[in-house]
PQR file with spaces between the fields and no chain letter, atoms N, CA, C, O and H, PARSE charges and radii, in Angstrom:
ATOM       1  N    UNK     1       9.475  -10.699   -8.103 -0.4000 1.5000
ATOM       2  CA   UNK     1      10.624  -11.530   -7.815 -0.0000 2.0000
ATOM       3  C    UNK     1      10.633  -11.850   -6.325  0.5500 1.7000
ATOM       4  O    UNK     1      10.642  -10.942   -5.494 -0.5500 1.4000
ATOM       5  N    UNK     2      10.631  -12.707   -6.097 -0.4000 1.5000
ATOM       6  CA   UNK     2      10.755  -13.200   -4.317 -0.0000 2.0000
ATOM       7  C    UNK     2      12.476  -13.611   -4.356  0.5500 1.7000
ATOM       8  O    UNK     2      13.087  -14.118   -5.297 -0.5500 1.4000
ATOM       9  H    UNK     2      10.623  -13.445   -6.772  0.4000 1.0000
ATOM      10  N    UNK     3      12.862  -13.316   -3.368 -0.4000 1.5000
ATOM      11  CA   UNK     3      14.028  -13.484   -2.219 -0.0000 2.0000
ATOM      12  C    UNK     3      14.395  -13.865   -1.559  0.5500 1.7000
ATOM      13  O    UNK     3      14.160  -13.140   -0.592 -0.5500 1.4000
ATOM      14  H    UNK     3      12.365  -12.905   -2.604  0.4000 1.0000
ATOM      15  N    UNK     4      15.250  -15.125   -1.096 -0.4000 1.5000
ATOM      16  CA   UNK     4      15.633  -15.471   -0.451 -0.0000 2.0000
ATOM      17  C    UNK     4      14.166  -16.360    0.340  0.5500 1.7000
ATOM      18  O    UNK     4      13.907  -16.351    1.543 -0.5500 1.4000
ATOM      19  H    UNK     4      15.441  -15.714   -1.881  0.4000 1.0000
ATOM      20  N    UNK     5      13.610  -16.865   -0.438 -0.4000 1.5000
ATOM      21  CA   UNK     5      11.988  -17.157   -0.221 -0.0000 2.0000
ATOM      22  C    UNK     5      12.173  -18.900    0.308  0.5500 1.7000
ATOM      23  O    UNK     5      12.996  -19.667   -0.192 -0.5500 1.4000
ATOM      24  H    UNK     5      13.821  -16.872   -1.416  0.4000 1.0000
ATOM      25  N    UNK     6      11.365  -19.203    1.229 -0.4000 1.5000
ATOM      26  CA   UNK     6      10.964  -20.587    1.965 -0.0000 2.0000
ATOM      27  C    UNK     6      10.584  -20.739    1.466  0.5500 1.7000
ATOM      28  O    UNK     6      10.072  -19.691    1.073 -0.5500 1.4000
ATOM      29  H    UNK     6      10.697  -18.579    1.635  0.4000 1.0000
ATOM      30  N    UNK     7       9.924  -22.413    0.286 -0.4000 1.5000
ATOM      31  CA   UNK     7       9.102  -23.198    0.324 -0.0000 2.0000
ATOM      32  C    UNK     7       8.968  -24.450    1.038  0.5500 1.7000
ATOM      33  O    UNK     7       9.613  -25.476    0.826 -0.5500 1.4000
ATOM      34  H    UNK     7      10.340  -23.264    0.605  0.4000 1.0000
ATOM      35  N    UNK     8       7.676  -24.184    2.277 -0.4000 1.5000
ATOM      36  CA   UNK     8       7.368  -24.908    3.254 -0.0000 2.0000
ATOM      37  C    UNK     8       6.887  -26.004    2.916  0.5500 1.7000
ATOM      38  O    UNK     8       6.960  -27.069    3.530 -0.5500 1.4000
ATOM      39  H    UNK     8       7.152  -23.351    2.449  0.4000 1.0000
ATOM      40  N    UNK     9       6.104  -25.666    1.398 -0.4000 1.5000
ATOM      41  CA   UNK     9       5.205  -26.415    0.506 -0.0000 2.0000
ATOM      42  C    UNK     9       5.554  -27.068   -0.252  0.5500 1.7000
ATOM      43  O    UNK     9       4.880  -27.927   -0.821 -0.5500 1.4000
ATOM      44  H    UNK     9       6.044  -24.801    0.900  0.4000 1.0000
ATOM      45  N    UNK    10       7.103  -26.716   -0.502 -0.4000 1.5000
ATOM      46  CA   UNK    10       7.844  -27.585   -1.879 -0.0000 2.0000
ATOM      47  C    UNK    10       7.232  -26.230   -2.988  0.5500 1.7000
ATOM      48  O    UNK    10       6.617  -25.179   -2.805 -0.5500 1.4000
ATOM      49  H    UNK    10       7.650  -26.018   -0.040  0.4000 1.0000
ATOM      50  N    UNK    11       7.650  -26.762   -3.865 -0.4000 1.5000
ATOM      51  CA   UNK    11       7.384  -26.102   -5.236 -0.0000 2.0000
ATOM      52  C    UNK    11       5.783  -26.157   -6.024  0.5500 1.7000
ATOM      53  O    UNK    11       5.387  -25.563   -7.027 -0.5500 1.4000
ATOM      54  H    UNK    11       8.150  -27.615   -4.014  0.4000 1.0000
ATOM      55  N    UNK    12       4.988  -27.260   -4.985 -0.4000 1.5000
ATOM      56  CA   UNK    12       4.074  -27.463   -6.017 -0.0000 2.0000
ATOM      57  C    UNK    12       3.153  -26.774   -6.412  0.5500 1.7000
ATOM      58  O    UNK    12       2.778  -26.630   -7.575 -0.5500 1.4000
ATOM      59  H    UNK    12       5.309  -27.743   -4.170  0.4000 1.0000
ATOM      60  N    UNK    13       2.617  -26.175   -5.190 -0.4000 1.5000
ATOM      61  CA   UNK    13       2.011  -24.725   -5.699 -0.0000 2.0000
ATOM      62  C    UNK    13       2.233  -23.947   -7.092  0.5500 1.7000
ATOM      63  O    UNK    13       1.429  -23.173   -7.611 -0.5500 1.4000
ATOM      64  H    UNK    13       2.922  -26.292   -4.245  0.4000 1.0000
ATOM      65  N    UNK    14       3.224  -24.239   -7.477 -0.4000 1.5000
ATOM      66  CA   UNK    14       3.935  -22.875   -8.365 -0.0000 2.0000
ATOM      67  C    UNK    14       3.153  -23.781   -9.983  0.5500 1.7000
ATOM      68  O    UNK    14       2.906  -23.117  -10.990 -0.5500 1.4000
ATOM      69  H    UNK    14       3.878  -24.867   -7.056  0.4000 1.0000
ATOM      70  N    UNK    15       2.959  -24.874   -9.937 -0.4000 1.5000
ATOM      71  CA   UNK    15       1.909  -25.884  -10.900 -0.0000 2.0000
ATOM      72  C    UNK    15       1.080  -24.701  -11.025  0.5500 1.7000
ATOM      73  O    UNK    15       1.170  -24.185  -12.139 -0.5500 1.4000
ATOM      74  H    UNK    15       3.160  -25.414   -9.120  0.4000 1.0000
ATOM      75  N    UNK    16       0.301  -24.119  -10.217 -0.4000 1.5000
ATOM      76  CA   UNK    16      -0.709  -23.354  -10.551 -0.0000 2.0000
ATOM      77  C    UNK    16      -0.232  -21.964  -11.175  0.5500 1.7000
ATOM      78  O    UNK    16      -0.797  -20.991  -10.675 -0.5500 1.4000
ATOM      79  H    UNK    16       0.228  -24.538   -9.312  0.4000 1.0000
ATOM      80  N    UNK    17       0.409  -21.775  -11.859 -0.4000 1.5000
ATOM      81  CA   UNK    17       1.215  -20.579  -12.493 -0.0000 2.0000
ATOM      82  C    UNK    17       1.274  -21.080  -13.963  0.5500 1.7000
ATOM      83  O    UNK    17       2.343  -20.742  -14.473 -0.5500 1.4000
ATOM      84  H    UNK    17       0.868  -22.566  -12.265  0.4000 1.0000
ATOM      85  N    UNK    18       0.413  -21.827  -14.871 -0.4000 1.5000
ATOM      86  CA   UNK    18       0.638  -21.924  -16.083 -0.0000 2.0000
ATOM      87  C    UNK    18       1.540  -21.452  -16.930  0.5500 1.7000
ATOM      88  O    UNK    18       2.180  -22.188  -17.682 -0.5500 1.4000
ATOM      89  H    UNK    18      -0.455  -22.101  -14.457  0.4000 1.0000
ATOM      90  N    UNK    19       1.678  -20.125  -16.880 -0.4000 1.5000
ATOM      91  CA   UNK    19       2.369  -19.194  -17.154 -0.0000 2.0000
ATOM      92  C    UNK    19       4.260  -19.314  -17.267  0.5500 1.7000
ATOM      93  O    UNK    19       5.062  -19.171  -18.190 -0.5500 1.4000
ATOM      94  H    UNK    19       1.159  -19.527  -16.269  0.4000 1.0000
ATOM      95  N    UNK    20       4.350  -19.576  -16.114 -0.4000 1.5000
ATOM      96  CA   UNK    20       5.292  -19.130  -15.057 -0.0000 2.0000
ATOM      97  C    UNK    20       6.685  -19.966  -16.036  0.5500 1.7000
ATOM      98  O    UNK    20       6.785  -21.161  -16.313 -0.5500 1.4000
ATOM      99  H    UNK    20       3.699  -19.692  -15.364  0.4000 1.0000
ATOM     100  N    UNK    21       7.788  -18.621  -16.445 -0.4000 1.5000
ATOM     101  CA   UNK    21       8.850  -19.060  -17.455 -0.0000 2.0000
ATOM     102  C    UNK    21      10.103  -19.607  -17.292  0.5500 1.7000
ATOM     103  O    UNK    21      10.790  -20.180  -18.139 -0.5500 1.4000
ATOM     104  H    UNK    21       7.707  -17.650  -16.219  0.4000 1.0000
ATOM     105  N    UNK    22      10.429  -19.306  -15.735 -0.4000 1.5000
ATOM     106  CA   UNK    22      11.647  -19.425  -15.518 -0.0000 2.0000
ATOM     107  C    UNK    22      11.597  -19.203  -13.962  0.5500 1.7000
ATOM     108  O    UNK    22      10.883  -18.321  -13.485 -0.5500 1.4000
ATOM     109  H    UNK    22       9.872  -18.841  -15.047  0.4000 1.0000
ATOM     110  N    UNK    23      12.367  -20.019  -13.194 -0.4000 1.5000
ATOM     111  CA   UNK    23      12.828  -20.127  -11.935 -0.0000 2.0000
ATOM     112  C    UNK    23      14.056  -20.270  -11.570  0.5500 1.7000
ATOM     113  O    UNK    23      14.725  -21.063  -12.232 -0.5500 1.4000
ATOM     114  H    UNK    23      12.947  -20.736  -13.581  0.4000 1.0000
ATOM     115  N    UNK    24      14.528  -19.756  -10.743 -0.4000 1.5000
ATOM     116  CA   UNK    24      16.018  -19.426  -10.433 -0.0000 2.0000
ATOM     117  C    UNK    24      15.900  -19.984   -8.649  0.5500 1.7000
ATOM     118  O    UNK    24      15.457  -19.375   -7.675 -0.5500 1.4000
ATOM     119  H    UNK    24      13.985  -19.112  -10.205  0.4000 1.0000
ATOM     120  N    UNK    25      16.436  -21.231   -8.745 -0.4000 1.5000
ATOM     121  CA   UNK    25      16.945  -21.858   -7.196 -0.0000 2.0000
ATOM     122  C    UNK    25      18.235  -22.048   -6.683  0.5500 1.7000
ATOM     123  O    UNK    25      19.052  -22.832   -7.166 -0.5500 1.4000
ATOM     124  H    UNK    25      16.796  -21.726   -9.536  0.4000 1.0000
ATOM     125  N    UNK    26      18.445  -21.238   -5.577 -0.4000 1.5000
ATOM     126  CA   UNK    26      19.657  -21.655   -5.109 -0.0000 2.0000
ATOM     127  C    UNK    26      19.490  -22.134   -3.804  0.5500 1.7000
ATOM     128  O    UNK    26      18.570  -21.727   -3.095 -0.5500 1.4000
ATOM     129  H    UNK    26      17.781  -20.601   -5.185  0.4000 1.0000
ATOM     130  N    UNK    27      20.387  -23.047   -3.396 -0.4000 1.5000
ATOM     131  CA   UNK    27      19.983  -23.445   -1.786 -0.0000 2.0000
ATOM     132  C    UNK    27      21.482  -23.881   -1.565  0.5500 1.7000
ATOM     133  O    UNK    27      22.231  -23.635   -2.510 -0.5500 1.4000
ATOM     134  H    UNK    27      21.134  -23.378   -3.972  0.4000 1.0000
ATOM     135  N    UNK    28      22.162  -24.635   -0.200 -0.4000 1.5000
ATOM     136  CA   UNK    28      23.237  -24.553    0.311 -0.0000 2.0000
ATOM     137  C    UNK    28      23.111  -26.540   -0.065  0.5500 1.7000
ATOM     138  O    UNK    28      22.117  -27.265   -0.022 -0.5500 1.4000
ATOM     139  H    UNK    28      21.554  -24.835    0.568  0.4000 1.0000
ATOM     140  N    UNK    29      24.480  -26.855   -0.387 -0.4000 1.5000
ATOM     141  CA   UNK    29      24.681  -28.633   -0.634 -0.0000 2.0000
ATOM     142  C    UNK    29      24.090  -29.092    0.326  0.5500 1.7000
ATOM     143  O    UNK    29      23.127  -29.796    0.024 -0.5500 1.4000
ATOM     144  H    UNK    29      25.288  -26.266   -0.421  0.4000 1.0000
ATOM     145  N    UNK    30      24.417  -28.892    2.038 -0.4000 1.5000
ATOM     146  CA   UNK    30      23.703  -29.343    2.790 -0.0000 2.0000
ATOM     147  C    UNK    30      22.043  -29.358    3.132  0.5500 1.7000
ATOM     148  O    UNK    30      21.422  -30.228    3.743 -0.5500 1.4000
ATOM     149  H    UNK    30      25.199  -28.320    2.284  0.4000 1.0000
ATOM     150  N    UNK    31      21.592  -28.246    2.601 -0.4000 1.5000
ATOM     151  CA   UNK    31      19.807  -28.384    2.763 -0.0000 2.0000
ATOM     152  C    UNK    31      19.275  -29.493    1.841  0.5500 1.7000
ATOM     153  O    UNK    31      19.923  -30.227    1.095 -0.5500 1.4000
ATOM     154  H    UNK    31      22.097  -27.539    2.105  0.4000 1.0000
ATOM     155  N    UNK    32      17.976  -29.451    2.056 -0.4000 1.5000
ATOM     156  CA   UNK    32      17.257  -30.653    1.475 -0.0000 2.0000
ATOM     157  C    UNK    32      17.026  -30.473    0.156  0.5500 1.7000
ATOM     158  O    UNK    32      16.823  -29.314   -0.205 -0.5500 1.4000
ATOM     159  H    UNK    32      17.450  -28.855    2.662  0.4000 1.0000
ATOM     160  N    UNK    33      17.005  -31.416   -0.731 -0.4000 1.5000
ATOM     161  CA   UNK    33      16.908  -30.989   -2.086 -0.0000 2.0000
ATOM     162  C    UNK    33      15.532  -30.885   -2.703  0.5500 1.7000
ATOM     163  O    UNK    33      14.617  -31.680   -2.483 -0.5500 1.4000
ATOM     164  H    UNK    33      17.170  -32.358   -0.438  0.4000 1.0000
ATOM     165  N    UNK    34      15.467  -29.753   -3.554 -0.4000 1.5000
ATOM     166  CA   UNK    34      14.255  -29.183   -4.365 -0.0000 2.0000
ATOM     167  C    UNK    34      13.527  -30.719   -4.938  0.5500 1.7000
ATOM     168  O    UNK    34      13.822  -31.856   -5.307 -0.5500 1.4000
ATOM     169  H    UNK    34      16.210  -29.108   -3.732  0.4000 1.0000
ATOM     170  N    UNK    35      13.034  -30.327   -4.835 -0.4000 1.5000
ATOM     171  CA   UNK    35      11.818  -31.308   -6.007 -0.0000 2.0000
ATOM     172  C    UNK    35      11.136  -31.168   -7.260  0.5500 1.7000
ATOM     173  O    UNK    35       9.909  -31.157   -7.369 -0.5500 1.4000
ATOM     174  H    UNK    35      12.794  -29.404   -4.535  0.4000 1.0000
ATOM     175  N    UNK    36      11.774  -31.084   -7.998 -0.4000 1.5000
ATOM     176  CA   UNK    36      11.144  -30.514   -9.428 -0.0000 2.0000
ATOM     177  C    UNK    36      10.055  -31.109   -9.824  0.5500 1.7000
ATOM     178  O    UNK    36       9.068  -30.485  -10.216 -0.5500 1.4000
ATOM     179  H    UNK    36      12.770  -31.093   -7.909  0.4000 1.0000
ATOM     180  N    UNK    37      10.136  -32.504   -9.752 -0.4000 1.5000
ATOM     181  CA   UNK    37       8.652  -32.834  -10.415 -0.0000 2.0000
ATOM     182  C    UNK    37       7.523  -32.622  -10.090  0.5500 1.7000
ATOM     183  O    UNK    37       6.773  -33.556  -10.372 -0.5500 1.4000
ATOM     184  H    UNK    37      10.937  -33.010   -9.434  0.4000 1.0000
ATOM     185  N    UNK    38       6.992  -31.668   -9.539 -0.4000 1.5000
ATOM     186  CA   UNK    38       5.452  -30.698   -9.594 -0.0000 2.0000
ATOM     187  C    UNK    38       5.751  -29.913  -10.807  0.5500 1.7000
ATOM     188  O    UNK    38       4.746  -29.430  -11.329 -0.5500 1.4000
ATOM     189  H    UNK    38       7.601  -30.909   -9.310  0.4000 1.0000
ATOM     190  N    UNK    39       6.743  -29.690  -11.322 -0.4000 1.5000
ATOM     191  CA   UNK    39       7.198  -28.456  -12.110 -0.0000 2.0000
ATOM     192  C    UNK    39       7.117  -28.984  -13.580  0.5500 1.7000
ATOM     193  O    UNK    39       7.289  -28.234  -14.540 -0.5500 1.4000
ATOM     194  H    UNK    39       7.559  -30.082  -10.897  0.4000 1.0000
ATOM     195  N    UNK    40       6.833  -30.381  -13.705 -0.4000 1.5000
ATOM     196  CA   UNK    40       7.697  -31.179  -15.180 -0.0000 2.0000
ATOM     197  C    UNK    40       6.574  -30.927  -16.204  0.5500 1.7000
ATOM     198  O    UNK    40       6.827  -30.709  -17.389 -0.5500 1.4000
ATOM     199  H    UNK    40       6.693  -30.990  -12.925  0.4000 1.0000
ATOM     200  N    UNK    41       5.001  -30.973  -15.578 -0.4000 1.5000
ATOM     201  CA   UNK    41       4.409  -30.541  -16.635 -0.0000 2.0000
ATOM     202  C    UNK    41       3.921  -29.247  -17.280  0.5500 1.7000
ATOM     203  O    UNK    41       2.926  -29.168  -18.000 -0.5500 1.4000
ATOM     204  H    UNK    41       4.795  -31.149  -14.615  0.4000 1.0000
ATOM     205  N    UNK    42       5.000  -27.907  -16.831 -0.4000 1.5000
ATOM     206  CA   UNK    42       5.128  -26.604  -17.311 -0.0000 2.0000
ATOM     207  C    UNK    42       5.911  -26.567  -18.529  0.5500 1.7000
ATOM     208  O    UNK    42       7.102  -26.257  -18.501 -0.5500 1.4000
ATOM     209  H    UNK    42       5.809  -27.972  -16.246  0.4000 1.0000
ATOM     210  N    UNK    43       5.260  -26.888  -19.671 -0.4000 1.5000
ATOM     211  CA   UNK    43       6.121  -27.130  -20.698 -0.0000 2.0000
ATOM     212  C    UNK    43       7.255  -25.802  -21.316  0.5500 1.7000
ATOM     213  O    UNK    43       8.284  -25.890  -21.986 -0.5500 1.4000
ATOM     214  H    UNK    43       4.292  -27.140  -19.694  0.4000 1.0000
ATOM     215  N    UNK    44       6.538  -24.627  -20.756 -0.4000 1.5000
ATOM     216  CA   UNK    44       7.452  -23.625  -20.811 -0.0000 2.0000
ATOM     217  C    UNK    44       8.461  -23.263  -19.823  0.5500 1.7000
ATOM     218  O    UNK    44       9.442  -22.630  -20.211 -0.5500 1.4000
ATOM     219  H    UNK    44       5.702  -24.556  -20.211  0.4000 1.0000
ATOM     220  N    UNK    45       8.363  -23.536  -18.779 -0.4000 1.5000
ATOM     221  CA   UNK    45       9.502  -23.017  -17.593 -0.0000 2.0000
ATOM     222  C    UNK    45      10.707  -23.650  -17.664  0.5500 1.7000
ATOM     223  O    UNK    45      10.748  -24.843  -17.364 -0.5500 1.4000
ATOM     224  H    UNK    45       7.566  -24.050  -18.464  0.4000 1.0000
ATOM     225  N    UNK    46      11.842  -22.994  -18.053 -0.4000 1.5000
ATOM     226  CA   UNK    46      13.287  -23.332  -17.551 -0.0000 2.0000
ATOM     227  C    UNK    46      13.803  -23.134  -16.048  0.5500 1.7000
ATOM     228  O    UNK    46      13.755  -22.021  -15.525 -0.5500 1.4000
ATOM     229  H    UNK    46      11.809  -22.025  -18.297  0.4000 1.0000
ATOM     230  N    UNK    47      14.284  -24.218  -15.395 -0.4000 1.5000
ATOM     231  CA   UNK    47      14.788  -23.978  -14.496 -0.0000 2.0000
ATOM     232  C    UNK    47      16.041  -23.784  -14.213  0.5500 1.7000
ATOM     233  O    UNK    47      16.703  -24.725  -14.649 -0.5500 1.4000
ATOM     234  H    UNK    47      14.323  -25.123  -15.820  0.4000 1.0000
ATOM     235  N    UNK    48      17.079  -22.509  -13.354 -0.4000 1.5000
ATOM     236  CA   UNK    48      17.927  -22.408  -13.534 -0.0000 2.0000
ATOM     237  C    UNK    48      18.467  -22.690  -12.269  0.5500 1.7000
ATOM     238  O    UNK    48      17.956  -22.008  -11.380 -0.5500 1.4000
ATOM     239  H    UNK    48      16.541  -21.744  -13.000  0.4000 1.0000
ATOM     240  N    UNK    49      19.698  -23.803  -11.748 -0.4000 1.5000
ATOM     241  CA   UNK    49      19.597  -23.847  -10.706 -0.0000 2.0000
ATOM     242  C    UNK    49      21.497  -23.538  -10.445  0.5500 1.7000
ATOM     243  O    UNK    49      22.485  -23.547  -11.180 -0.5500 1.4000
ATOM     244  H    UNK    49      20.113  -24.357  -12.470  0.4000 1.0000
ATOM     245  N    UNK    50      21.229  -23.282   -8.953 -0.4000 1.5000
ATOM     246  CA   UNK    50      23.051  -22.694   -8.308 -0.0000 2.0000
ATOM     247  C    UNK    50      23.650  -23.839   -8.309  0.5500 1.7000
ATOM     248  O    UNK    50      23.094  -24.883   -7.965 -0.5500 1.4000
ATOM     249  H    UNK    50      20.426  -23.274   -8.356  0.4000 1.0000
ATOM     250  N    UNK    51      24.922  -23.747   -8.725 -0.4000 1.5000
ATOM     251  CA   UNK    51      25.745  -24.190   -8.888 -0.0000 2.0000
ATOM     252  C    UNK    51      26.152  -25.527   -8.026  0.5500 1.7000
ATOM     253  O    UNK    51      26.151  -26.601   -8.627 -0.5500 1.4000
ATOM     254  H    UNK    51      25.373  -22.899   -9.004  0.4000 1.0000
ATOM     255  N    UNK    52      26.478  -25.495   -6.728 -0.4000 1.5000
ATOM     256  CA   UNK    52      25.522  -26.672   -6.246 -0.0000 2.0000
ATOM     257  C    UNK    52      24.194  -26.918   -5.189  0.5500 1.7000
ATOM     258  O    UNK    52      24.068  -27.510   -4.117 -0.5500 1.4000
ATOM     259  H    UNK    52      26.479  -24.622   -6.239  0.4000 1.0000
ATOM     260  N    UNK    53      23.450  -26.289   -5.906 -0.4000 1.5000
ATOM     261  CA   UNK    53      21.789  -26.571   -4.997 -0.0000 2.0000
ATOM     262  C    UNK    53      21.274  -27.984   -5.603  0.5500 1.7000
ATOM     263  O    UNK    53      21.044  -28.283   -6.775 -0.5500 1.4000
ATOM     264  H    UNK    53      23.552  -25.808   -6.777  0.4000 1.0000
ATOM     265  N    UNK    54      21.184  -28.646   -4.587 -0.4000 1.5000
ATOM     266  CA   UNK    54      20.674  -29.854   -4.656 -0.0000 2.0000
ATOM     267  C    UNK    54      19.157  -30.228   -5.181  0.5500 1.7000
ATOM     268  O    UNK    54      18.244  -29.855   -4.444 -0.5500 1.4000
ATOM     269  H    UNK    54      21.372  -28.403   -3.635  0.4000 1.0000
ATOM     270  N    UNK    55      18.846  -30.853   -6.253 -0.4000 1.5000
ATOM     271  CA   UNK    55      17.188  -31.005   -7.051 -0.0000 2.0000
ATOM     272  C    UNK    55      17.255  -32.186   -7.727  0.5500 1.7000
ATOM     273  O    UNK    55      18.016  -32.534   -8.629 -0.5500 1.4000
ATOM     274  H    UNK    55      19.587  -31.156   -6.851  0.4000 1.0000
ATOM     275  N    UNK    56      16.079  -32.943   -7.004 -0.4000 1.5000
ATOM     276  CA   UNK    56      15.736  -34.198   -7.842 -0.0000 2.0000
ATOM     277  C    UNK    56      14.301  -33.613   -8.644  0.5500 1.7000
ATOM     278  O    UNK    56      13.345  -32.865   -8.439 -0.5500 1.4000
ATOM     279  H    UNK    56      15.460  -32.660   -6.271  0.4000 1.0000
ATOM     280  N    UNK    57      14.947  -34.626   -9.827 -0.4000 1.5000
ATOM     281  CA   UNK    57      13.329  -34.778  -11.061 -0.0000 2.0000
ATOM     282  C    UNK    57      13.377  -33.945  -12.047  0.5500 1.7000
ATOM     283  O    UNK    57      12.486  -33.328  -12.631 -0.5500 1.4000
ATOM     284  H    UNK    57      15.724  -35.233   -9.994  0.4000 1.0000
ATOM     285  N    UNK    58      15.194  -34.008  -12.264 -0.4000 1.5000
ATOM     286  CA   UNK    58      15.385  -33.076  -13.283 -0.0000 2.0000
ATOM     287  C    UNK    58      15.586  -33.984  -14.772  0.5500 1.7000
ATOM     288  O    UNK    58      15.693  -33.519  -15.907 -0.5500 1.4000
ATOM     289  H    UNK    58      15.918  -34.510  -11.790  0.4000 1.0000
ATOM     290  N    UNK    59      15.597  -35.408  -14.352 -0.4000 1.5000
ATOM     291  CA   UNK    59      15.044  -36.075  -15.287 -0.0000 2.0000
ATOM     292  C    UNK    59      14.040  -36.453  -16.024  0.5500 1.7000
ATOM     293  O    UNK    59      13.925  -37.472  -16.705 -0.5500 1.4000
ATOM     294  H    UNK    59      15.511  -35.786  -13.430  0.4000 1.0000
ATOM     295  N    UNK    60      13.039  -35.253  -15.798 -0.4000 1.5000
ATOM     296  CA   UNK    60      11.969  -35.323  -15.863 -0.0000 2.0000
ATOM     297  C    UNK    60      11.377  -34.092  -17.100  0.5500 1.7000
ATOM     298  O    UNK    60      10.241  -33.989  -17.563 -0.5500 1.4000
ATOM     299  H    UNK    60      13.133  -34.424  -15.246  0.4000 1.0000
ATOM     300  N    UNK    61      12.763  -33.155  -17.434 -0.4000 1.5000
ATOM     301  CA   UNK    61      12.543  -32.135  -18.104 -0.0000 2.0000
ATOM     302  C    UNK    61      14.077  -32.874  -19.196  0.5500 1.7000
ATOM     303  O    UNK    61      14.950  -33.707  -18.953 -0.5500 1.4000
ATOM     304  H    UNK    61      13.686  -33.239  -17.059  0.4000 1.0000
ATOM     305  N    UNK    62      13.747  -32.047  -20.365 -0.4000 1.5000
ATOM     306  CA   UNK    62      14.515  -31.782  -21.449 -0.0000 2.0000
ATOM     307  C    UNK    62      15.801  -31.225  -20.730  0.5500 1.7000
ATOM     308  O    UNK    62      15.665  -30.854  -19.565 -0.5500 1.4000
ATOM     309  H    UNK    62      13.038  -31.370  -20.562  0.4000 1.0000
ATOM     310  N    UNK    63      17.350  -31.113  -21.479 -0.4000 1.5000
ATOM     311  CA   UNK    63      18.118  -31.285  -20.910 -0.0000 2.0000
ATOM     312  C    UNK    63      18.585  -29.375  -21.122  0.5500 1.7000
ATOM     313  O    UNK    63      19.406  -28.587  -20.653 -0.5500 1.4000
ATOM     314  H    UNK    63      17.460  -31.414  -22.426  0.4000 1.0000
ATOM     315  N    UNK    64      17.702  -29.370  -21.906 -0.4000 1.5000
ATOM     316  CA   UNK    64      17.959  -27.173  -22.424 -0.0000 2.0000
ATOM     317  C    UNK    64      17.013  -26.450  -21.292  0.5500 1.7000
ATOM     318  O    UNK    64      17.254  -25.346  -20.802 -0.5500 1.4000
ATOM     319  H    UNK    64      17.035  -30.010  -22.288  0.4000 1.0000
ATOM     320  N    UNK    65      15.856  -27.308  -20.962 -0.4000 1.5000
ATOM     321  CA   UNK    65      15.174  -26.404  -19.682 -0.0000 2.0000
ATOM     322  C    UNK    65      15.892  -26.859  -18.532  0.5500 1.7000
ATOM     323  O    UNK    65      14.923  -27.275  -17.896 -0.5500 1.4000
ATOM     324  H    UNK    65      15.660  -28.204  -21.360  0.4000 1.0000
ATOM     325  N    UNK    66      16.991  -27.114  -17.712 -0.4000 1.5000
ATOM     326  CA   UNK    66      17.495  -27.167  -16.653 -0.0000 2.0000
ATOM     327  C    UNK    66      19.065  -26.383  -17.235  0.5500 1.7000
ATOM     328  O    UNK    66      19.813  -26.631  -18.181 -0.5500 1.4000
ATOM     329  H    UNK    66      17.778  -26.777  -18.228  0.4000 1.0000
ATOM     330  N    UNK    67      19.079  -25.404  -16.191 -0.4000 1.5000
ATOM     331  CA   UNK    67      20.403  -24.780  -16.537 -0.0000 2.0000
ATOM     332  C    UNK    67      20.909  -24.588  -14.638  0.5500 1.7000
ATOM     333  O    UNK    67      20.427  -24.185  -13.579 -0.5500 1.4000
ATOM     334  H    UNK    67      18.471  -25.203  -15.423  0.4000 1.0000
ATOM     335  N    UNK    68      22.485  -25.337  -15.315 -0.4000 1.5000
ATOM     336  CA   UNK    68      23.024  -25.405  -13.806 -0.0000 2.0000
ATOM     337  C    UNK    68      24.415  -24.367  -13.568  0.5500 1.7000
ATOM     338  O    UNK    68      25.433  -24.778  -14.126 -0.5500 1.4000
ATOM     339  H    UNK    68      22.877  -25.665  -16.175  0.4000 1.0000
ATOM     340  N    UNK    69      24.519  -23.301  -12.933 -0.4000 1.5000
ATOM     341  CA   UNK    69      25.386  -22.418  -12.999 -0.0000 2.0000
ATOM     342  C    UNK    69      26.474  -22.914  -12.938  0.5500 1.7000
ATOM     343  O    UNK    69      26.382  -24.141  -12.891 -0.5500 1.4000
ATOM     344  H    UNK    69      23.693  -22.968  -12.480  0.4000 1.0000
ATOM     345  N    UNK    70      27.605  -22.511  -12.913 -0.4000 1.5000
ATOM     346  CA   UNK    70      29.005  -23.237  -12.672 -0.0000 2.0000
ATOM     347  C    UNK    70      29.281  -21.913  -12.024  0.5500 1.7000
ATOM     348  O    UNK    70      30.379  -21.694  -11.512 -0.5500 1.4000
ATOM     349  H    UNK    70      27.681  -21.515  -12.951  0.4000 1.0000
């Protein structure tokens, strides 16, 4: 589990994780927003994101793999 973790790189790296089931992003309204679409062709990963952390290209996944906290 990483913490409170930088991506300098964006997310796309994480493409190379075939695997990889589930991601949990939170970031502050004001920071820059996530980028999901490196992520869209992980047909298994749900992304779960904070309540308001800002992420484009979530139109890009089914509407059951994006879960947005309240």
């Amino acid at each position: 589990m990483l913490n409170r973790c930088r991506m300098p790189y964006g997310l796309e790296p994480l493409r190379e994780l075939p695997m990889l089931t589930a991601l949990n992003l939170y970031a502050e309204p004001a920071e820059a927003p996530y980028d999901l679409t490196p992520l869209a062709s992980l047909d298994q990963l749900t992304i779960t994101l904070g309540n308001e952390t800002p992420a484009t290209g979530t139109d890009l996944f089914p509407p059951e793999r994006i879960v947005r906290l309240q």
